[in-house]
Predicted model as a PDB file, atoms N, CA, C, CB and O in Angstrom, pLDDT in the B-factor column:
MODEL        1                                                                  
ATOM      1  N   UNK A   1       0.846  -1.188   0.000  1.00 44.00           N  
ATOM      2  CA  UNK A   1       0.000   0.000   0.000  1.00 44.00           C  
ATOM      3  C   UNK A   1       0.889   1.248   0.000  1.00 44.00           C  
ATOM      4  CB  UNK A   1      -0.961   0.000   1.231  1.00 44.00           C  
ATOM      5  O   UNK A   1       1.860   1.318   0.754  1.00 44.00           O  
ATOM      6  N   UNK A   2       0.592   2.131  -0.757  1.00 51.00           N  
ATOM      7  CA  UNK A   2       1.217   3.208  -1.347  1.00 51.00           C  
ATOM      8  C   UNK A   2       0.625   4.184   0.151  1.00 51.00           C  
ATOM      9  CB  UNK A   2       0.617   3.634  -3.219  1.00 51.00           C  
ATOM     10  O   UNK A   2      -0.549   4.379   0.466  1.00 51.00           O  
ATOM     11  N   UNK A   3       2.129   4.764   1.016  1.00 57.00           N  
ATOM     12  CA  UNK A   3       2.002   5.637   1.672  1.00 57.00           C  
ATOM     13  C   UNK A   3       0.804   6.825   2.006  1.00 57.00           C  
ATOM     14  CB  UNK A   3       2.861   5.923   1.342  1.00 57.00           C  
ATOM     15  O   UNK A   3       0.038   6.962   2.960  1.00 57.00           O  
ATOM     16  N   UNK A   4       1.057   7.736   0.554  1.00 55.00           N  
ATOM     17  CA  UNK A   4       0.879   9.004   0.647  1.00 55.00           C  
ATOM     18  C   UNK A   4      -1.270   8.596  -0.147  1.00 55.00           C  
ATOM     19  CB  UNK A   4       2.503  10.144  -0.501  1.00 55.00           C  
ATOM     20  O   UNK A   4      -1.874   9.396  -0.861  1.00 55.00           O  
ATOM     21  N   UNK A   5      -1.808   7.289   0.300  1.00 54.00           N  
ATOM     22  CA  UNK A   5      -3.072   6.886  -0.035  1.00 54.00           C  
ATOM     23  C   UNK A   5      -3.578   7.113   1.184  1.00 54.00           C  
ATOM     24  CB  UNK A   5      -3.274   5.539  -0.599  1.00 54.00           C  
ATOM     25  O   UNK A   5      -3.000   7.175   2.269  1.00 54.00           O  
ATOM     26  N   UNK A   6      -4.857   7.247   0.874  1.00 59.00           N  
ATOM     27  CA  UNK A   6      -5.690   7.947  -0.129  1.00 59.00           C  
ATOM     28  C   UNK A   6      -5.246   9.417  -0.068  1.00 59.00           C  
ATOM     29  CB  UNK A   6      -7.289   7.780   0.163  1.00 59.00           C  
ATOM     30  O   UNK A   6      -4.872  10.116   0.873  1.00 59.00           O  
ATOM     31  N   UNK A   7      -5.425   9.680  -1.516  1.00 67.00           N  
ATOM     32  CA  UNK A   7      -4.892  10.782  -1.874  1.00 67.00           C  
ATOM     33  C   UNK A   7      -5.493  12.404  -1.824  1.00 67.00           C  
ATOM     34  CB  UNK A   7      -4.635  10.421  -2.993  1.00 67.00           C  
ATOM     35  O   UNK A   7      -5.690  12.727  -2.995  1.00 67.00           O  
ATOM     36  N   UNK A   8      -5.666  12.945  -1.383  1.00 66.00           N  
ATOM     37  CA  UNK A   8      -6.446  14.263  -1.033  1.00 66.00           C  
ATOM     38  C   UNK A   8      -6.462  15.321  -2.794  1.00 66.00           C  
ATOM     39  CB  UNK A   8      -5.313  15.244   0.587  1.00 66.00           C  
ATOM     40  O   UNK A   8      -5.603  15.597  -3.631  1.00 66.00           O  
ATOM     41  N   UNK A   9      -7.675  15.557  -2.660  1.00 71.00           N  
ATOM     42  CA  UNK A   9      -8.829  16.103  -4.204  1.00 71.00           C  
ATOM     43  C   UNK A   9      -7.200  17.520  -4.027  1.00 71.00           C  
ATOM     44  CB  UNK A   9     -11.696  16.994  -3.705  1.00 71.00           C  
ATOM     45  O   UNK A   9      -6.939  18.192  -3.030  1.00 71.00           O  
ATOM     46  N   UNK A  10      -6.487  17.511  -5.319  1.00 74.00           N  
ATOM     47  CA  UNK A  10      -5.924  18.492  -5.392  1.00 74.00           C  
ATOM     48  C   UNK A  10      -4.250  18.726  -4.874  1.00 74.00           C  
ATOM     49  CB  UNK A  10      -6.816  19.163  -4.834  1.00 74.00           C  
ATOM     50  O   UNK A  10      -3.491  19.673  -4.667  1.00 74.00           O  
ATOM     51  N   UNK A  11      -4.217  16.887  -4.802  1.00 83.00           N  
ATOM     52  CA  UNK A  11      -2.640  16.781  -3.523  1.00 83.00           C  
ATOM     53  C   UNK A  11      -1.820  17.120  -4.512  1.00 83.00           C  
ATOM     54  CB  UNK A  11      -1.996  15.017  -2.623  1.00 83.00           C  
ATOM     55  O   UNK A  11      -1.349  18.248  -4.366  1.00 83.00           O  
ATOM     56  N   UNK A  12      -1.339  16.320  -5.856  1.00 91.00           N  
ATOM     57  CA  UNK A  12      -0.658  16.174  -6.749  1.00 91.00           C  
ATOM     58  C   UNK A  12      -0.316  17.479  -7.117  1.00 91.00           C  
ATOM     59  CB  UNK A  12      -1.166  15.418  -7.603  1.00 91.00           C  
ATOM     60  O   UNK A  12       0.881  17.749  -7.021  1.00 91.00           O  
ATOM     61  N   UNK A  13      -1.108  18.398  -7.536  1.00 91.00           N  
ATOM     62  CA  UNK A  13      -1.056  19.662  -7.902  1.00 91.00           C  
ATOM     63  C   UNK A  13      -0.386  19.860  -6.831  1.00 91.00           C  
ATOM     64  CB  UNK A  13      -2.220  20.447  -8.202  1.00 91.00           C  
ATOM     65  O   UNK A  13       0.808  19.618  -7.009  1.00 91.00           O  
ATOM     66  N   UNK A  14      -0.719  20.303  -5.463  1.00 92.00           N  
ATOM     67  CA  UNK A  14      -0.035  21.168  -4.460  1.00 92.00           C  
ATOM     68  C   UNK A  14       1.269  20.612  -4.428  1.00 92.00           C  
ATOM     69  CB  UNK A  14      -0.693  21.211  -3.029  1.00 92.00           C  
ATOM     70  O   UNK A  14       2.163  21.394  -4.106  1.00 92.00           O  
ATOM     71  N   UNK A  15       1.594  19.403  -4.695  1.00 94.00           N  
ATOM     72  CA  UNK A  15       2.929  18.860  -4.667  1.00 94.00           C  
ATOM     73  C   UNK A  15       3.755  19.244  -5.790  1.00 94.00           C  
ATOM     74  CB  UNK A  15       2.891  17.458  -4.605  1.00 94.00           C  
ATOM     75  O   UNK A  15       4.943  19.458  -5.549  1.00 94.00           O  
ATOM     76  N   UNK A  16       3.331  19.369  -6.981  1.00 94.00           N  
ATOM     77  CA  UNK A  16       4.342  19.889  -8.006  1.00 94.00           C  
ATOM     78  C   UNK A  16       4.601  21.608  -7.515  1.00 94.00           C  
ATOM     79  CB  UNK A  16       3.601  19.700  -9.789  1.00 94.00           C  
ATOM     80  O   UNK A  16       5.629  22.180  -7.154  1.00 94.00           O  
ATOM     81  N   UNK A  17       3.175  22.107  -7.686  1.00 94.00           N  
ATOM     82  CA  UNK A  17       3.724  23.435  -7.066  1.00 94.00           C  
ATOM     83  C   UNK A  17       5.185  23.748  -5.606  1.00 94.00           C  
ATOM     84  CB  UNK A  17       2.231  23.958  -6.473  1.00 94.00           C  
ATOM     85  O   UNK A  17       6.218  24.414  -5.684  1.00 94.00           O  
ATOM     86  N   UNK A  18       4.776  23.161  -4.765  1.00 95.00           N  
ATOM     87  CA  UNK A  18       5.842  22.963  -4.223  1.00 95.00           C  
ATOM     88  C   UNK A  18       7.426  23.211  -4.670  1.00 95.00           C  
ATOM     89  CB  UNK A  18       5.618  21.940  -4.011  1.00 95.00           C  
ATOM     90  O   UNK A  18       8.319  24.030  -4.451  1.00 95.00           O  
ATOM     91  N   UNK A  19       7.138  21.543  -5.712  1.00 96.00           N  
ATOM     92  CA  UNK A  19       8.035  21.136  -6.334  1.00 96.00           C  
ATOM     93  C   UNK A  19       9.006  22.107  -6.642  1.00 96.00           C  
ATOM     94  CB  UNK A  19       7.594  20.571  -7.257  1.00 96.00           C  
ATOM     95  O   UNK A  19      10.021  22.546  -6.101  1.00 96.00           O  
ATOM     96  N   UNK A  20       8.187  22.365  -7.996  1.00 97.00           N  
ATOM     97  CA  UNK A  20       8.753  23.548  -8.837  1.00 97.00           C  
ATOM     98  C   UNK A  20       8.811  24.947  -7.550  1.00 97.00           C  
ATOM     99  CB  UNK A  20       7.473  23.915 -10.432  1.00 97.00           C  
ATOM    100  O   UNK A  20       9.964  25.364  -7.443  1.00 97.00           O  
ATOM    101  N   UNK A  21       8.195  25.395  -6.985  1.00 97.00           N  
ATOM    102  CA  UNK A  21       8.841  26.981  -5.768  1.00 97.00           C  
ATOM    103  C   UNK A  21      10.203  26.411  -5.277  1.00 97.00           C  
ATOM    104  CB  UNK A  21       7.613  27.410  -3.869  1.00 97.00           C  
ATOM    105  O   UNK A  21      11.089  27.260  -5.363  1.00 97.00           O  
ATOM    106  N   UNK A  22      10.735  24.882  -4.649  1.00 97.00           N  
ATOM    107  CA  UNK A  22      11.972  24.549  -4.157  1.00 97.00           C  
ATOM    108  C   UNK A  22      12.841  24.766  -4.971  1.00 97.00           C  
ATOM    109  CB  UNK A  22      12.109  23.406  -3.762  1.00 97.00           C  
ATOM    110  O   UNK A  22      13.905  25.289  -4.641  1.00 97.00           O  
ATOM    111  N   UNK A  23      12.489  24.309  -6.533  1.00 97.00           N  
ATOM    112  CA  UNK A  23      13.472  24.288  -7.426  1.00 97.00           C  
ATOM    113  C   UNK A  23      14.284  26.184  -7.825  1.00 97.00           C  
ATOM    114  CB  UNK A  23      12.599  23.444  -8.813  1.00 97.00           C  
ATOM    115  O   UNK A  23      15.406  26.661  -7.651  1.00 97.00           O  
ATOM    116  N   UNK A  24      13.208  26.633  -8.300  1.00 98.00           N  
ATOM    117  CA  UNK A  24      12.825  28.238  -8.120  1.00 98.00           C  
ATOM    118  C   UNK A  24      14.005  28.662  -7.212  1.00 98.00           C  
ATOM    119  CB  UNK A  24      11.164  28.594  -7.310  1.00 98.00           C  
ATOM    120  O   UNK A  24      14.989  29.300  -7.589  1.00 98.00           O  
ATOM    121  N   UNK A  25      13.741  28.178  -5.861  1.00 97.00           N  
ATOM    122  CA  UNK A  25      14.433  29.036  -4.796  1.00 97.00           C  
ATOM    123  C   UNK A  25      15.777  28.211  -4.892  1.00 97.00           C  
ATOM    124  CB  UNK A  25      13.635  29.098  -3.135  1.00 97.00           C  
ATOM    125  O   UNK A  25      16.648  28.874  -4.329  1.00 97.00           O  
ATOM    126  N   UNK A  26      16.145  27.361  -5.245  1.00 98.00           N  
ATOM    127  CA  UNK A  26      17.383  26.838  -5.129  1.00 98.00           C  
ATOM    128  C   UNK A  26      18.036  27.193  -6.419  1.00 98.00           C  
ATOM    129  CB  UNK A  26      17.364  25.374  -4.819  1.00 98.00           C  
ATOM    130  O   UNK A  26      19.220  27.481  -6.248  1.00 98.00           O  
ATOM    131  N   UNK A  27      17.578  27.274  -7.852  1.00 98.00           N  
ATOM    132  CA  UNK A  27      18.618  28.071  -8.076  1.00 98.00           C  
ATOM    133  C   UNK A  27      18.583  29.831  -8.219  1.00 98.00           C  
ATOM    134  CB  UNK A  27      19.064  27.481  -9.209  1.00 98.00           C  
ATOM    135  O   UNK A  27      19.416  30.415  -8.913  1.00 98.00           O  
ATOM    136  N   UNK A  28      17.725  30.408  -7.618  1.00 98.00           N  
ATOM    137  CA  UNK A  28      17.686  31.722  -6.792  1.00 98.00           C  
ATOM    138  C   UNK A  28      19.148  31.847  -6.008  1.00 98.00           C  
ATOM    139  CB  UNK A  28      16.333  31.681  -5.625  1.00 98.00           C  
ATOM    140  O   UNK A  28      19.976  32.714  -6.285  1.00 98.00           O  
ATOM    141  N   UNK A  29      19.329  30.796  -4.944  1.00 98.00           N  
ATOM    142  CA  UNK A  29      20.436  30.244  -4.108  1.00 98.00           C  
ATOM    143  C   UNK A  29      21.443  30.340  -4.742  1.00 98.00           C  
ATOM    144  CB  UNK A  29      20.364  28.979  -3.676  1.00 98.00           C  
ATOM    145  O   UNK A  29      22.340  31.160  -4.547  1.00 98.00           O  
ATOM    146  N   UNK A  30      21.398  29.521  -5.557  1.00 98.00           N  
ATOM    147  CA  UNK A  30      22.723  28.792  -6.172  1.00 98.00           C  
ATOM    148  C   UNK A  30      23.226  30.565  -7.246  1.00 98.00           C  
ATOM    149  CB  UNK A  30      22.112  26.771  -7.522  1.00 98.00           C  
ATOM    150  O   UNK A  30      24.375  30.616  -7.684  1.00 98.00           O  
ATOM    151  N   UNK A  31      22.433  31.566  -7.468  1.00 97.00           N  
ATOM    152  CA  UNK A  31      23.111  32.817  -8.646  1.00 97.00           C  
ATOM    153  C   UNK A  31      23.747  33.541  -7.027  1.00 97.00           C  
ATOM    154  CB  UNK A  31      21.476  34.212 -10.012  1.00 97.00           C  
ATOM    155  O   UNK A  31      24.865  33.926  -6.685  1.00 97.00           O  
ATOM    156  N   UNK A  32      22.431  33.478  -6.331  1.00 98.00           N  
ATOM    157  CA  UNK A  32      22.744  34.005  -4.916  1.00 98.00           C  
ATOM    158  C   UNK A  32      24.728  34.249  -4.900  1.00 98.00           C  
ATOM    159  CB  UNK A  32      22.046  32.540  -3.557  1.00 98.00           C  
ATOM    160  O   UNK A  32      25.486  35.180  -5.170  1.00 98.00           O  
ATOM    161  N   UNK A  33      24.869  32.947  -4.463  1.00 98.00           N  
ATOM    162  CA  UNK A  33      26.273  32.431  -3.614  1.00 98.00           C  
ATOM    163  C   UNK A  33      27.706  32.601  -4.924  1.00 98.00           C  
ATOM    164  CB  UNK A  33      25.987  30.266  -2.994  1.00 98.00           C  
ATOM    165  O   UNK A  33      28.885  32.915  -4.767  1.00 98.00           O  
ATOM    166  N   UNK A  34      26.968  32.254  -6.090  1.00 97.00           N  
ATOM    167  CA  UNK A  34      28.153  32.480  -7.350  1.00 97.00           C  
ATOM    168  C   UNK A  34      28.424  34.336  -7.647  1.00 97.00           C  
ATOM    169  CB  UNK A  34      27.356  31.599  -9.151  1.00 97.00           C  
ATOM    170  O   UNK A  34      29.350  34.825  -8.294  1.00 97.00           O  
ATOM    171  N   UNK A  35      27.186  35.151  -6.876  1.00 98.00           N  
ATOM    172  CA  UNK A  35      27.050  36.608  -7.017  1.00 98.00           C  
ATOM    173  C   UNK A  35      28.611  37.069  -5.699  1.00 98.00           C  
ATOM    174  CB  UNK A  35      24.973  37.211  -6.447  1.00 98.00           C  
ATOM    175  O   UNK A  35      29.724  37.572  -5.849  1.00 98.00           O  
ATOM    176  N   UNK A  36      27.610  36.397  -4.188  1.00 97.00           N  
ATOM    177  CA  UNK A  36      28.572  36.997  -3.413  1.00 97.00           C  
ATOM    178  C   UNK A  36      29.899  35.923  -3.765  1.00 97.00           C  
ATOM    179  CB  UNK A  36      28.039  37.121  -1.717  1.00 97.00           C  
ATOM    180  O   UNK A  36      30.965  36.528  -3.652  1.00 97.00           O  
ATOM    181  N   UNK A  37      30.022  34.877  -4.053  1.00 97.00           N  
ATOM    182  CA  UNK A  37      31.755  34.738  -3.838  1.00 97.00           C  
ATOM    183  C   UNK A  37      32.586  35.535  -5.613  1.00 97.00           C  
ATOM    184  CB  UNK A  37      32.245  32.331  -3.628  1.00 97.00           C  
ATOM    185  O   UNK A  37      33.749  35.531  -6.016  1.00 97.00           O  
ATOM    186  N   UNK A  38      31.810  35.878  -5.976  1.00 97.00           N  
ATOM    187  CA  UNK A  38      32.464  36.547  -7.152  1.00 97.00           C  
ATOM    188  C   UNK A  38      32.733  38.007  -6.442  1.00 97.00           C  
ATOM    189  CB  UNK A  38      31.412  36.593  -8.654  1.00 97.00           C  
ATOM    190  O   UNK A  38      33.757  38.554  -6.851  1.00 97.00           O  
ATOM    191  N   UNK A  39      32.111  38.609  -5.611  1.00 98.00           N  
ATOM    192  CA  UNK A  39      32.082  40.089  -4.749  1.00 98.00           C  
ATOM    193  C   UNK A  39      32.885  39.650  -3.781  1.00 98.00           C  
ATOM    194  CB  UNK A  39      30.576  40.748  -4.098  1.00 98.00           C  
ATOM    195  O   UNK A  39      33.514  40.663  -3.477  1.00 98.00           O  
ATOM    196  N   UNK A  40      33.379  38.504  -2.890  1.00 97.00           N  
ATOM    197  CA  UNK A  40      33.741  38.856  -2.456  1.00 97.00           C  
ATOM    198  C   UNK A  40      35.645  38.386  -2.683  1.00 97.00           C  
ATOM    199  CB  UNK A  40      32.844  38.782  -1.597  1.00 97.00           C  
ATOM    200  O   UNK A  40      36.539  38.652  -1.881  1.00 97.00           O  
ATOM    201  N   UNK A  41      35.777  37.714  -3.891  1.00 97.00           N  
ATOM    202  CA  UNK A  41      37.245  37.597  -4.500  1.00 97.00           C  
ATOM    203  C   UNK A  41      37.351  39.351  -4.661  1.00 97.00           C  
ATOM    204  CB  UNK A  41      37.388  36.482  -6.268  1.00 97.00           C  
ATOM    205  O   UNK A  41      38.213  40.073  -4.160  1.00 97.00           O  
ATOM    206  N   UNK A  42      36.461  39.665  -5.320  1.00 97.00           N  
ATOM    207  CA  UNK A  42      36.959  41.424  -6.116  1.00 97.00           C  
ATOM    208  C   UNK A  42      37.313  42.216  -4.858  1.00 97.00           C  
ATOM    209  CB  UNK A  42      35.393  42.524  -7.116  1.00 97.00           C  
ATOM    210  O   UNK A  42      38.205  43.063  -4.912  1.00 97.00           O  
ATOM    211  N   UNK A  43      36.730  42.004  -3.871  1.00 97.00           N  
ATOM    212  CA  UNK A  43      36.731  42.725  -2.901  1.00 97.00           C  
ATOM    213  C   UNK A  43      38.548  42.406  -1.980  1.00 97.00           C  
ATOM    214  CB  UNK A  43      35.183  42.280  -2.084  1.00 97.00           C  
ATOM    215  O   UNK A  43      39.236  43.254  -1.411  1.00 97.00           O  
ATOM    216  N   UNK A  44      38.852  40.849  -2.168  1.00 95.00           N  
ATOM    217  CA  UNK A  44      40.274  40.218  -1.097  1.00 95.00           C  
ATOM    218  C   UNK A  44      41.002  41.244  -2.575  1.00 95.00           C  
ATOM    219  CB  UNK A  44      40.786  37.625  -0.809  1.00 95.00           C  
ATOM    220  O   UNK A  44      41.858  41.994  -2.105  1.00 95.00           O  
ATOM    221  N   UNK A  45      40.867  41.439  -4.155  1.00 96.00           N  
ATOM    222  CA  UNK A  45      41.489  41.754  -4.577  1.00 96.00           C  
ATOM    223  C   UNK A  45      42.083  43.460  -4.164  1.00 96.00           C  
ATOM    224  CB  UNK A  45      41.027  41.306  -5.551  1.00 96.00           C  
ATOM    225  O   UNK A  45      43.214  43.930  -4.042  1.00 96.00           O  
ATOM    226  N   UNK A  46      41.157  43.850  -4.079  1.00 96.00           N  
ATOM    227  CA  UNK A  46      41.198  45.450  -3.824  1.00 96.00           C  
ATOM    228  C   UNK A  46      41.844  45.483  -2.813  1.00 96.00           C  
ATOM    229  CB  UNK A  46      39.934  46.270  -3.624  1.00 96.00           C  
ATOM    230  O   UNK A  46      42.907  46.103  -2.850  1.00 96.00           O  
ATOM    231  N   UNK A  47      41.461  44.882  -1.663  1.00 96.00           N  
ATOM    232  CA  UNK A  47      42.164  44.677  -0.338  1.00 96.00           C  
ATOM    233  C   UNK A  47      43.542  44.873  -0.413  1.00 96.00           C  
ATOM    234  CB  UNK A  47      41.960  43.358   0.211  1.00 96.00           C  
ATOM    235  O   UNK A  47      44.237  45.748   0.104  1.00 96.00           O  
ATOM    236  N   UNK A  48      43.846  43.904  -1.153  1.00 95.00           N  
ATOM    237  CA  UNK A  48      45.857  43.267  -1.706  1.00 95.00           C  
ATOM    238  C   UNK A  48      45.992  44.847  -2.769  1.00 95.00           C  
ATOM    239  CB  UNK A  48      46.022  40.851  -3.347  1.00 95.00           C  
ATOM    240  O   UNK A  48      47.100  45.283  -2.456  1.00 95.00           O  
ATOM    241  N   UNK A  49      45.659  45.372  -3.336  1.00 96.00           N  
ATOM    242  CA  UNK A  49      46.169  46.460  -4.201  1.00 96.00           C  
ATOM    243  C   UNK A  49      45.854  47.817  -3.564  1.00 96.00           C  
ATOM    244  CB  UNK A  49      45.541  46.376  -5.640  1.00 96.00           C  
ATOM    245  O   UNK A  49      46.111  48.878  -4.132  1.00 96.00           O  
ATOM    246  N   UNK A  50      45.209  47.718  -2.198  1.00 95.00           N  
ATOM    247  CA  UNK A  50      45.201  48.699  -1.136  1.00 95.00           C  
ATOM    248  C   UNK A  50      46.511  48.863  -0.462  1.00 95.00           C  
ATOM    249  CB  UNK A  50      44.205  48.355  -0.147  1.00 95.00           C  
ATOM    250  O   UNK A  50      47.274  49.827  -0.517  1.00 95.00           O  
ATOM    251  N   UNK A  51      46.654  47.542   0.303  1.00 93.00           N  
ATOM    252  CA  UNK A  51      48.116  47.422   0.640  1.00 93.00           C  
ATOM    253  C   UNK A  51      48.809  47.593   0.496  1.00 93.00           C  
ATOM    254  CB  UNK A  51      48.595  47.002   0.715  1.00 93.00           C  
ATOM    255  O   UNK A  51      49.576  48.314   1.133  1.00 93.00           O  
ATOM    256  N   UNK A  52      49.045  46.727  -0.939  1.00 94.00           N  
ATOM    257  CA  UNK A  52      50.279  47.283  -1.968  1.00 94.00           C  
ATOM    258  C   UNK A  52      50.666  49.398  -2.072  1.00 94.00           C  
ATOM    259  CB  UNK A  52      49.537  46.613  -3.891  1.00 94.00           C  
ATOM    260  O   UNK A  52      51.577  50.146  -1.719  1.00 94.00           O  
ATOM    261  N   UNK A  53      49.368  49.525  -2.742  1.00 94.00           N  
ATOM    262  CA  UNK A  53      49.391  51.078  -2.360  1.00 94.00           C  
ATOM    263  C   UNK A  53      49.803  51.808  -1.241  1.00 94.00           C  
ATOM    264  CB  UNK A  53      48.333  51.488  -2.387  1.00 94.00           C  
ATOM    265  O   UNK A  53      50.504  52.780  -1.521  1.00 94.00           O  
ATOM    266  N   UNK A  54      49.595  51.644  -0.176  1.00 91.00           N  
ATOM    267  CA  UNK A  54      49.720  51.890   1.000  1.00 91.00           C  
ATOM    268  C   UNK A  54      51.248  51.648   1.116  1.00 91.00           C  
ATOM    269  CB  UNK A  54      48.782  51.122   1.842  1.00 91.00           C  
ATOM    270  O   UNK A  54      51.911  52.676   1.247  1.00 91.00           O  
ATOM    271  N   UNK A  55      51.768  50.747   1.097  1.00 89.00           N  
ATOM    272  CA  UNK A  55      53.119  50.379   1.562  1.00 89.00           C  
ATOM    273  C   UNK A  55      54.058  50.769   0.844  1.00 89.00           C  
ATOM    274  CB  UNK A  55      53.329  49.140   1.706  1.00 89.00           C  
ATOM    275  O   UNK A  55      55.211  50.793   1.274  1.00 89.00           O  
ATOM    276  N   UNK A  56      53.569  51.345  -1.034  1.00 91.00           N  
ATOM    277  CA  UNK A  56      54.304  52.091  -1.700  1.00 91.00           C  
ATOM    278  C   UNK A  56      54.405  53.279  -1.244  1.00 91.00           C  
ATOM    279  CB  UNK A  56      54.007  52.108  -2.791  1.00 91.00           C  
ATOM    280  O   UNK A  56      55.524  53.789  -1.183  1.00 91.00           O  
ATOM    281  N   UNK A  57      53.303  53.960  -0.836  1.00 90.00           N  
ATOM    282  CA  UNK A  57      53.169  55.430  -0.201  1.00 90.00           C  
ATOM    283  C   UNK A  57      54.655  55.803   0.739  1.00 90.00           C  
ATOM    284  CB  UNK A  57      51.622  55.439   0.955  1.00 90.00           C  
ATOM    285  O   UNK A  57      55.473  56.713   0.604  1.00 90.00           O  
ATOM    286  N   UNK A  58      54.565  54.584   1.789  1.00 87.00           N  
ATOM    287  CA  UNK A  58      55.267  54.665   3.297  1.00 87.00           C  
ATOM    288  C   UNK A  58      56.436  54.778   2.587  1.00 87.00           C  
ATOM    289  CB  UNK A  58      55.166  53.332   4.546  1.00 87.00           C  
ATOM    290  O   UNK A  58      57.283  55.640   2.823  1.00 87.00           O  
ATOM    291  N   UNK A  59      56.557  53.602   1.371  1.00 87.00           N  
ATOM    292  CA  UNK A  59      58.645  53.612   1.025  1.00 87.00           C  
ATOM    293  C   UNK A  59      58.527  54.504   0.919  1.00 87.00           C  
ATOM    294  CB  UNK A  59      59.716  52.983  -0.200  1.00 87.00           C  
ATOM    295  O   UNK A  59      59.119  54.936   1.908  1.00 87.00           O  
ATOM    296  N   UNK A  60      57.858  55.997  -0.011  1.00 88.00           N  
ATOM    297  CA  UNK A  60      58.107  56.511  -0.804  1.00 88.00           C  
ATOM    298  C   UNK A  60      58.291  58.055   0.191  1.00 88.00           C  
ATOM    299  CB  UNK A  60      57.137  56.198  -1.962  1.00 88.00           C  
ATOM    300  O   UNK A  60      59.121  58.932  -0.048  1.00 88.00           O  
ATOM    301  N   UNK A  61      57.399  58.068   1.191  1.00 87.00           N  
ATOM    302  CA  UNK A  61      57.112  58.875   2.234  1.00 87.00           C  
ATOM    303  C   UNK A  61      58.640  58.838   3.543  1.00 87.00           C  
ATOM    304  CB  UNK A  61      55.486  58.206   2.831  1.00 87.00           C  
ATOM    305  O   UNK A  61      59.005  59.428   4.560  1.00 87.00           O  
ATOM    306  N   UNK A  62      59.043  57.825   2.710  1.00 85.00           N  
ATOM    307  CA  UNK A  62      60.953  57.369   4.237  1.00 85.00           C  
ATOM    308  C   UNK A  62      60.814  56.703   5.418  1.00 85.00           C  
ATOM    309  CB  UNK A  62      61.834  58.909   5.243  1.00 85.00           C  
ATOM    310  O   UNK A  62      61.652  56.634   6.317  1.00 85.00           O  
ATOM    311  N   UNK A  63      59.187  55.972   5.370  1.00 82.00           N  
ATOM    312  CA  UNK A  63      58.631  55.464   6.398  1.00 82.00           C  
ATOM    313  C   UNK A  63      59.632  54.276   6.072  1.00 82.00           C  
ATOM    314  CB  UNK A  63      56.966  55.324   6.476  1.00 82.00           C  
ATOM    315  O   UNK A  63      59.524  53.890   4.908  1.00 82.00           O  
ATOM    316  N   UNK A  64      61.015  53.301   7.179  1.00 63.00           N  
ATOM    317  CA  UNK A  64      61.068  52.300   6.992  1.00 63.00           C  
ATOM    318  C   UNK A  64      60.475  51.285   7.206  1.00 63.00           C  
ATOM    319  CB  UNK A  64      61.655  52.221   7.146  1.00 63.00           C  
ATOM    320  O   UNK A  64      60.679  50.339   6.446  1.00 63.00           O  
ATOM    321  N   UNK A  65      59.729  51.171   8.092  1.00 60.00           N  
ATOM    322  CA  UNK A  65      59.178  49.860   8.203  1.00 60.00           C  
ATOM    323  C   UNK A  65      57.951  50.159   7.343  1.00 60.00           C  
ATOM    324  CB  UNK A  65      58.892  49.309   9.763  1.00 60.00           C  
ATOM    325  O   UNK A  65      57.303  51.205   7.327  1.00 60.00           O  
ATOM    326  N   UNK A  66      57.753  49.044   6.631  1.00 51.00           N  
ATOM    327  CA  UNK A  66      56.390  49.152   5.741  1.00 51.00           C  
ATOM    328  C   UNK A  66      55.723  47.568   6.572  1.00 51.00           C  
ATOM    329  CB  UNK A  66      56.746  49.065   3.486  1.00 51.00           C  
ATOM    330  O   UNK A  66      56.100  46.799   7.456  1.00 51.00           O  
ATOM    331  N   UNK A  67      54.644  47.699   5.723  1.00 57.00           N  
ATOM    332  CA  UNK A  67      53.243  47.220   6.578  1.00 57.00           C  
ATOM    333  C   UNK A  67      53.967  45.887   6.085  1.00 57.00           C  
ATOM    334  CB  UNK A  67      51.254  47.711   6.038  1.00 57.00           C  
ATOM    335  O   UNK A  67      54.988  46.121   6.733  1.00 57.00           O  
ATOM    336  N   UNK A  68      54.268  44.637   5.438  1.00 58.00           N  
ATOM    337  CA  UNK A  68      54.534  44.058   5.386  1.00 58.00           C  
ATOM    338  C   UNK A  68      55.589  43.243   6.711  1.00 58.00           C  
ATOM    339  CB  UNK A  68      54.587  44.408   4.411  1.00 58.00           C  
ATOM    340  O   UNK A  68      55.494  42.153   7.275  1.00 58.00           O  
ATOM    341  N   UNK A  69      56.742  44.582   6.848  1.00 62.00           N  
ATOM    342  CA  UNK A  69      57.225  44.348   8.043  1.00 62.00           C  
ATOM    343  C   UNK A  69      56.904  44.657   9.689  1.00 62.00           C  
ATOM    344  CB  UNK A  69      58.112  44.734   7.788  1.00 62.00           C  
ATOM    345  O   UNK A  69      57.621  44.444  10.667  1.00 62.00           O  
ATOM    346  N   UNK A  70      55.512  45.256   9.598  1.00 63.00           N  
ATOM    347  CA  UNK A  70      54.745  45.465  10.755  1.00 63.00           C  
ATOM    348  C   UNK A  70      53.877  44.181  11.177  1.00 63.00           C  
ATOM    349  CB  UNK A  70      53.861  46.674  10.504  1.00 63.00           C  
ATOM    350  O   UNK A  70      53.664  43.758  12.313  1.00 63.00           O  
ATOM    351  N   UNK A  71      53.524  43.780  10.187  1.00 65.00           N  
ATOM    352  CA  UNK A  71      52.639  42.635  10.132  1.00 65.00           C  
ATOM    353  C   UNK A  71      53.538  40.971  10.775  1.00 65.00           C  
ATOM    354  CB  UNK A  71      52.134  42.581   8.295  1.00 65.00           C  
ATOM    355  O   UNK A  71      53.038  39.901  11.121  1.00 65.00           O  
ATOM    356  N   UNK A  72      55.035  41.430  10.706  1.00 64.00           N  
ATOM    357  CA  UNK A  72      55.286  40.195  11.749  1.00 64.00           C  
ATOM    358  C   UNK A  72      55.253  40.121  12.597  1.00 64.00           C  
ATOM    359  CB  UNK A  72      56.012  39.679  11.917  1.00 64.00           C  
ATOM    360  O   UNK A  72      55.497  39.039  13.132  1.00 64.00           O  
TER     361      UNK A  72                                                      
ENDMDL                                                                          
END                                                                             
């Protein structure tokens, strides 16, 4: 005997609907997560060419220790 028996006037329908809203929201999800880890590489990038900037400034400014050598 099949579980989900007897079957309620209208189940099938409510079950694909379902269906298809999970599917919907998962790959909603899935642009979701490929959006932020693409934002947040651009973002570690800027970070590293901040630095870089920054620590060119200091050589350039007679600061000796630059951030590289602060950071040990």
């Amino acid at each position: 005997m099949d579980a989900r028996s007897p079957k309620a006037p209208g189940g099938d329908a409510l079950r694909d609907a379902a269906e298809n809203l999970f599917q919907e929201l998962q790959e909603h999800f899935q642009a979701l997560t490929a959006t932020l880890n693409l934002r947040m590489e651009e973002m570690g990038n800027r970070i590293e060419d901040l630095q870089k900037n920054v620590n060119d400034l200091m050589v350039q400014a007679g600061i000796e220790n630059s951030i590289k050598e602060q950071m040990r």
